[in-house]
C-alpha positions, 0 to 999 in steps of 0.5 A: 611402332611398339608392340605389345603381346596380348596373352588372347591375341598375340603381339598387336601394335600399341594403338589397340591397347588401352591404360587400364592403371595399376595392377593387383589392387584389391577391392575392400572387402568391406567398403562400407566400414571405410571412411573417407580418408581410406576410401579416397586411398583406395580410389586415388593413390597409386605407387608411381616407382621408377622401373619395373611395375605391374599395369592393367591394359586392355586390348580394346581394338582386338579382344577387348579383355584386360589383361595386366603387364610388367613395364619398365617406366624409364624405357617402356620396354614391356617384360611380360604380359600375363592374363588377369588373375595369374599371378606376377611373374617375376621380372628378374627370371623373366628379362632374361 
């Protein structure tokens, strides 16, 4: 069983978390002035790399916050977990 470590809680298996989408996306600051081509991007287009990326989870069987993760897509190792509004940390320094 994988375990995630929730900043809040600690490590906890993966059955209490929840996908939250990609992390570190900014709201508009002014949606109204948006049309709906960028409204649509703002909405629906994420990045999708392979390796490394920055996610939103929530431990929703637990604490029940959000809180944002590095995971490597091609294994689904998880290389660090930070509470929401920290800033990422690097992935280099931390798999080391």
């Amino acid at each position: 069983m994988l375990l995630i470590t929730c900043p809040y809680c600690g490590p906890r298996p993966e059955i209490e978390f929840a996908y939250g989408g990609q992390a570190h996306i900014a709201r508009p600051e002014r949606p109204v002035e948006l049309d709906a081509q960028d409204w649509a991007e703002f909405l629906y287009m994420r990045t999708n790399p392979k390796g490394v990326h920055a996610e939103r989870w929530r431990h929703t069987h637990g604490c029940a916050r959000f809180f944002n993760a590095l995971r490597d897509t091609t294994t689904d190792q998880f290389i660090a977990t930070y509470r929401t509004g920290a800033p990422r940390p690097d992935a280099t320094e931390t798999a080391r």
